[in-house]
N, C-alpha and C positions, 0 to 999 in steps of 0.2 A: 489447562491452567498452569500459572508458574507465580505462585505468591501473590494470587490476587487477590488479598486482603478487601480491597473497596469495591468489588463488583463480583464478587462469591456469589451473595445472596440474591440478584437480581438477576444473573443471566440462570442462576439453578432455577431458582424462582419461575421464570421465565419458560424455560425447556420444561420444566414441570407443568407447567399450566395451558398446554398447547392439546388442542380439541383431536384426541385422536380415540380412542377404544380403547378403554385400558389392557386388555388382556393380548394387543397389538401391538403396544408399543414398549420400549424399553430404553430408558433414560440412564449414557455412560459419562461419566464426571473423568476422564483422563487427568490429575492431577500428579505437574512434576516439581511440585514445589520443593523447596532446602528448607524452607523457615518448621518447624516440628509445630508454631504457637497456631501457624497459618495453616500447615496442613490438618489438624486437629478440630480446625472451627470446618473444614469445609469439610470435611467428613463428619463430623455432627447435623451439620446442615444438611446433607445426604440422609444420614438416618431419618430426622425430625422429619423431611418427606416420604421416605420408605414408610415411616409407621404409620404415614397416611392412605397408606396404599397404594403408593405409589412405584411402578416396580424401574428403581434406579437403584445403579451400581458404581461406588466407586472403588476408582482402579491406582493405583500407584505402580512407580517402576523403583530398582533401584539403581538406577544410571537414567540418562537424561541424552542418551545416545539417538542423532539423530534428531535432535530437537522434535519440535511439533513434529512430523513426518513420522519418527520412531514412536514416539506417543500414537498415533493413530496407526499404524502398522500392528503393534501390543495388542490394540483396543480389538481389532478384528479378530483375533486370535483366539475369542473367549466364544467358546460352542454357543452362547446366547445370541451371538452377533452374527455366528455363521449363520441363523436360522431368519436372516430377515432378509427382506427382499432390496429395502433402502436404506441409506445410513444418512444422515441429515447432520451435518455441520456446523458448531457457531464456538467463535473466539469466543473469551472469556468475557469480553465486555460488549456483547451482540446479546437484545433483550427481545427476540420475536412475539410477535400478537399471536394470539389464540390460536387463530385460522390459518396459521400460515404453512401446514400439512394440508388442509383442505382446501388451499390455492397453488397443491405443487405440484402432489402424488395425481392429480389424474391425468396431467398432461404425460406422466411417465406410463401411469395404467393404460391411457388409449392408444401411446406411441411407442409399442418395443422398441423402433430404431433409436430414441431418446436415449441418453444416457447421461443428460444433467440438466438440471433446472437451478438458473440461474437466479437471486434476488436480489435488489438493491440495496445501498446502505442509506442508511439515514441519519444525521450526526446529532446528538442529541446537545454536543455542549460547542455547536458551531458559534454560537455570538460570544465565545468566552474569552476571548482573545481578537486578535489581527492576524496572528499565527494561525488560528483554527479559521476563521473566514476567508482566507487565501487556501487554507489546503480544500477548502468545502469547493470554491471557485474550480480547483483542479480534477479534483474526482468526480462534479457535478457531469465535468465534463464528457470524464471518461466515461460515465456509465451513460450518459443520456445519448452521447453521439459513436464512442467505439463500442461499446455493449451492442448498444442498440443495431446498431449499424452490423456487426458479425452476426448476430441473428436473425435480422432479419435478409440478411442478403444468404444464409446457409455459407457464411462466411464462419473463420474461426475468430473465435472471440475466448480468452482465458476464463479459467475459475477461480473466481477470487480469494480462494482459501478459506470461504467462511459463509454463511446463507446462504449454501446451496444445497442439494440434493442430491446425490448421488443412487443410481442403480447399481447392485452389488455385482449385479454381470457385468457390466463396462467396467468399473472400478478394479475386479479381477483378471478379465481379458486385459487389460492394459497392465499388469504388473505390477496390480499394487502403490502402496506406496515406498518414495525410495527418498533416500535424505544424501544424495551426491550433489544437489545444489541447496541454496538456502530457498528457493522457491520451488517447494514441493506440491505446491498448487498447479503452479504453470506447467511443471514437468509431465504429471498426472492427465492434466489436460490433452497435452501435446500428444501424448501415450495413445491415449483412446480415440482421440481424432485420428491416428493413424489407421487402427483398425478399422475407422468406420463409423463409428458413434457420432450421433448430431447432438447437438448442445440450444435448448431453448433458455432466452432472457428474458423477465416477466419484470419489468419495467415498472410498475404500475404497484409490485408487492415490494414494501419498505421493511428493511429490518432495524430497529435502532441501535445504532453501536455508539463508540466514542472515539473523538481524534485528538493525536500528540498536542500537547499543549504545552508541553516542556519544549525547547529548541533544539536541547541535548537528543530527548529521545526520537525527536523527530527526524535529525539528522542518522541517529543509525537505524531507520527504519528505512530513509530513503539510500542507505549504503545497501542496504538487505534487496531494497526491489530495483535496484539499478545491476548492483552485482552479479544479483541471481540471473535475470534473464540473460545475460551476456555471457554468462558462465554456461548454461542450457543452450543458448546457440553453439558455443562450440560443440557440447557435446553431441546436439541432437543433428547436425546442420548435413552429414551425409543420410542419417536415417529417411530423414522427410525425402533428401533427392533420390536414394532408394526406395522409396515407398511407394509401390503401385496399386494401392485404395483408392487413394486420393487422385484426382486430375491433375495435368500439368501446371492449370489455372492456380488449383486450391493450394498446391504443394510451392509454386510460386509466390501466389498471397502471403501463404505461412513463412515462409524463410525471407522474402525479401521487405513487404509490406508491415509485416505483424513483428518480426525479430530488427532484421537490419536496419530499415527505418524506423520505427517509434519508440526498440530500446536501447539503440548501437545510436545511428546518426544524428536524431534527434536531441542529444544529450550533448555530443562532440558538435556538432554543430551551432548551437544557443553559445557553444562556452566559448568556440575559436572566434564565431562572428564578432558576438557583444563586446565583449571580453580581450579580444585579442585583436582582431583585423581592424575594427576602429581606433583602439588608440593607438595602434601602431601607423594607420594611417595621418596620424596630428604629425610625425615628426618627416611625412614623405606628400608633401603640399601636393606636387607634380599625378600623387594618386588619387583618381575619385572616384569613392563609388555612387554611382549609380540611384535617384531617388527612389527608383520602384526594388530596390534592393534595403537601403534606410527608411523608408517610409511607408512605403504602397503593401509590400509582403509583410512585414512584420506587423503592422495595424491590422491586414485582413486577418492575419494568425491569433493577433491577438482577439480582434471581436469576436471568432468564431468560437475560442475557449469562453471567453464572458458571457458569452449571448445563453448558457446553459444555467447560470443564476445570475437573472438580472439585478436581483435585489443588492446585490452587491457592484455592479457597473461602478459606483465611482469611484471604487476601489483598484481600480485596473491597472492605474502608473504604477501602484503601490507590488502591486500582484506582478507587471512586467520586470521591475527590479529585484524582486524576492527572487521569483522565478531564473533569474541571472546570477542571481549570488548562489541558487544550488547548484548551477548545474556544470560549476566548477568540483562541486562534491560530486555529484554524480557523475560525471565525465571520470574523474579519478577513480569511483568505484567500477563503469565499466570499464574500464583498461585492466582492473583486479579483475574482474570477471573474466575477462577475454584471455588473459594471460597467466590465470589461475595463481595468481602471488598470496603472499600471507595471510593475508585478512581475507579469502575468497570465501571460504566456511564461516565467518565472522556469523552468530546468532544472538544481537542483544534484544531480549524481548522487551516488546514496547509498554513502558509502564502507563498503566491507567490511574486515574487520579478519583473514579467515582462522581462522585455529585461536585459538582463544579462551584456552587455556592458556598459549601461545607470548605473547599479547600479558600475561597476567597474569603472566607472570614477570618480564620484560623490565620492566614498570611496577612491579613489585618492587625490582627493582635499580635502578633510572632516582629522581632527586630530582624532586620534580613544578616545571615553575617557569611560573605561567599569567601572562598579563597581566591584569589587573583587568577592560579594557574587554571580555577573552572569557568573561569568568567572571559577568560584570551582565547579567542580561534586564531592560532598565527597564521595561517594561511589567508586565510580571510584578512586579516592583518596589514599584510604583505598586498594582499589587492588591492586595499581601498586608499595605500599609500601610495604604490603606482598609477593608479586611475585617476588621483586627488593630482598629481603630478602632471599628468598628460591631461586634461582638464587644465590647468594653470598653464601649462605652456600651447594650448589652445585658445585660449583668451589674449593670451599676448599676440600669439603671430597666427592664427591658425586665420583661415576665412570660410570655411564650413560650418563653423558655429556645433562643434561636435563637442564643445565643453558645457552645454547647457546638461545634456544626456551625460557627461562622464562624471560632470557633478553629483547628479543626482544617485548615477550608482556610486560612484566611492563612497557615497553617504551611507548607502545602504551596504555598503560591504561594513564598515566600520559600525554602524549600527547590529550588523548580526556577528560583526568578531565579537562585541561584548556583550554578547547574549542580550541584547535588550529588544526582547521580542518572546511573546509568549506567557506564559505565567510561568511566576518565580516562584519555587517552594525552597524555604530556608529548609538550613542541615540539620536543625534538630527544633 
C-alpha cells in the first residue's frame, strides 16, 4: 500500500474475509505510505481486525527503496512468513471473494512442478469513463487470449503482479524478489520459468480490482509496463539464450514471441506505421501502400482485440485511435527501457479513486479549476497539429483518401493533449 486512503478498508477487509483456517493463515498489510494521517487509519484498520481474531500483521519500512518489489522482499523476511508454504498477492485496490484460496492452493497441493496460479482481474468501475472502457477492451484481451493461450499451450505467460499465488519454493529458487526494473512481476516470472517452474491460468476465478480513470495516472502506469519490460529484455536476453531448462522452442517463444514482439515491436510498430508511414506517405503520391497492409491486417488485428468484450464493439474506432495516440507514449518509454535513460526506474504509483459514484458527485458539486500547464500534453500537441496538417493537404491533392483517418486521429491526439478523457478530479 502507498496512501491508499479510498481502498484501505476494502481490500484489508477483503484478504481478511477469505475462507482459509485460521490458525493457517496469516494476513500481511506491507504499508509504504508518507502521509502519518493515512498510515494511522490503516494500522488501526489492522488492529480492529487483529482484535477479531484475526491473525494480521502490519508492517512498515523506513525508506521506500525498491518500490513494491523492496516492500515484498521486507515482507518475507519476518520468521512468520518464512514458515508458510504460499504467499498470495493483491495490490491495494484488488478485493478477492471468500473462495478464492480454495480455488487456487490445490491446484499447487496436487502439482509440485506448479509454482504459480494465476487469477483474473475484474474492473469494478469499467463503465465509469471512455478511458476505463477502452482499457477494460485491452486487458479483456490480454487475459482471455495471451493468459489463456500461455497456459494452456505450457507456454510462458507473465505474473501480473497481483491475484496470484505464489509457492515459496519457486519464489525462492528464482531469487527472490529484485527491484532492477519497474516490473518486478515479470522479472520474478521470467526467473522461475528459467528453473523450471510451470505457471497455471484459471480464467474462470475473477478478482475485482480498479482501473486508472485519471488520463495522468494512466499514462504513467503505461510509461511503468512499457518501460519495464524492455528494460528486462536487455537485461535478461543472454540468460534465457544461456538457459538450458528450457527447450530451444520455449527459450525462443520467450525472447522473440513474448519480449521482442508483444513489448519491443508491437509498440514501435502501431506508432511508425499510423503515425508516421501514412502521413508521410500524403506528401510522396508516387508511394502506395498496399490495401491488405491499410485495411485487411489492421481490421483483422483489430477484431481479434474487440471480439474479447463484445459489449463494447462499437466502441472500436474510438479504441483504435486511443490506442494510436499511446503508443507514441509508449514507443518513447520503450526506447527508455532499452536504452536505460532517465526515467528508466521512474515508479509513479497509480492512484485509486475508490468508489467511483462518491468521486462523481463530489466533482459534481466541486467548480473544476486546472492549471493550464496540467491540462497541455505538448507532445501530443505537436501530433495532432501535424496529422491536422497532413490531413488538410490530403483533401486538397492527395487521392487515397488518407485524410478521412488522419482527421479523425489529430482529433484524437488533440482531444488527449488536453486531457479530456477520463474523469476529472479538481485540486482541492
Amino acid at each position: 500500500m502507498f496512501n491508499e486512503r479510498e481502498v484501505y478498508q476494502l481490500s484489508i477487509g477483503a484478504a481478511c474475509g477469505l475462507s482459509w483456517p485460521s490458525d493457517r493463515i496469516v494476513i500481511q498489510v506491507l504499508d509504504d505510505s508518507t502521509d502519518p494521517l493515512i498510515k494511522g487509519m490503516v494500522e488501526m484498520e489492522c488492529q480492529s481486525w487483529k482484535s477479531k481474531g484475526v491473525n494480521i500483521h502490519y508492517q512498515v519500512r523506513d525508506n521506500r527503496k525498491g518500490y513494491k518489489a523492496g516492500a515484498l522482499k521486507e515482507g518475507l523476511k519476518h520468521d512468520y512468513a518464512k514458515q508458510c508454504e504460499y504467499v498470495v498477492i493483491f495490490d491495494a485496490d484488488f478485493q478477492p471473494e471468500p473462495d478464492f484460496l480454495t480455488r487456487t492452493i490445490p491446484f499447487l497441493h496436487h502439482n509440485s512442478e506448479l509454482g504459480l496460479v494465476q487469477a483474473r482481474w475484474k474492473f469494478a468501475n469499467s463503465n465509469d469513463c471512455l478511458l476505463t472502457r477502452m482499457q477494460e477492451m485491452s486487458l479483456d484481451y490480454h487475459f482471455k487470449v495471451e493468459q489463456e493461450f500461455g497456459s494452456i499451450t505450457h507456454a510462458f505467460f507473465g505474473f501480473n503482479g497481483t491475484a496470484g499465488v505464489w509457492r515459496m519454493a519457486a519464489l525462492d529458487e528464482a531469487g527472490g524478489w529484485k527491484d532492477r526494473t519497474t516490473v518486478e512481476d515479470m522479472d520474478l516470472a521470467v526467473r522461475a520459468t528459467l528453473k523450471g517452474w510451470k505457471f497455471l491460468y484459471v480464467g474462470s476465478l475473477m478478482v475485482k480490482s480498479e482501473l486508472p480513470s485519471l488520463l495522468k495516472t494512466y499514462r504513467y502506469q503505461q510509461h511503468r509496463w512499457s518501460c519495464g519490460p524492455a528494460n528486462l529484455f536487455r537485461k535478461m536476453a543472454l540468460d534465457i539464450l544461456r538457459n538450458t531448462v528450457l527447450t530451444w522452442r520455449n527459450r525462443l517463444y520467450l525472447l522473440y514471441s513474448f519480449f521482442f514482439v508483444r513489448k519491443i515491436l508491437a509498440h514501435t510498430v502501431t506508432f511508425s506505421f499510423y503515425i508516421v508511414v501514412i502521413p508521410a506517405t500524403v506528401f510522396m503520391p508516387e508511394v502506395m501502400i498496399p490495401q491488405w497492409g491499410t485495411i485487411y491486417i489492421p481490421t483483422i488485428i483489430t477484431l481479434l482485440n474487440a471480439v474479447g468484450t463484445p459489449r463494447s464493439f462499437y466502441l472500436v474506432v474510438f479504441w483504435v485511435l486511443f490506442e494510436n495516440v499511446m503508443s507514441l507514449h509508449r514507443t518513447k518509454a520503450t526506447f527508455v527501457g532499452l536504452f536505460e535513460t532517465q526515467r528508466v526506474n521512474e515508479w509513479v504509483v497509480t492512484e485509486k479513486l475508490g468508489d467511483a459514484s462518491k468521486v462523481k458527485a463530489t466533482t459534481q458539486q466541486r467548480r473544476f479549476r486546472f492549471k493550464i500547464g496540467e491540462r497541455i500534453l505538448v507532445l501530443e500537441l505537436f501530433m495532432g497539429i501535424v496529422l491536422f496538417g497532413c490531413a488538410c493537404y490530403d483533401f486538397a491533392y492527395g487521392k487515397y483518401h488518407y485524410y478521412v483517418y488522419l482527421f479523425l486521429q489529430s482529433i484524437a491526439f488533440i482531444i488527449m493533449e488536453f486531457s479530456y478523457i477520463g474523469t476529472q478530479v479538481p485540486n482541492s
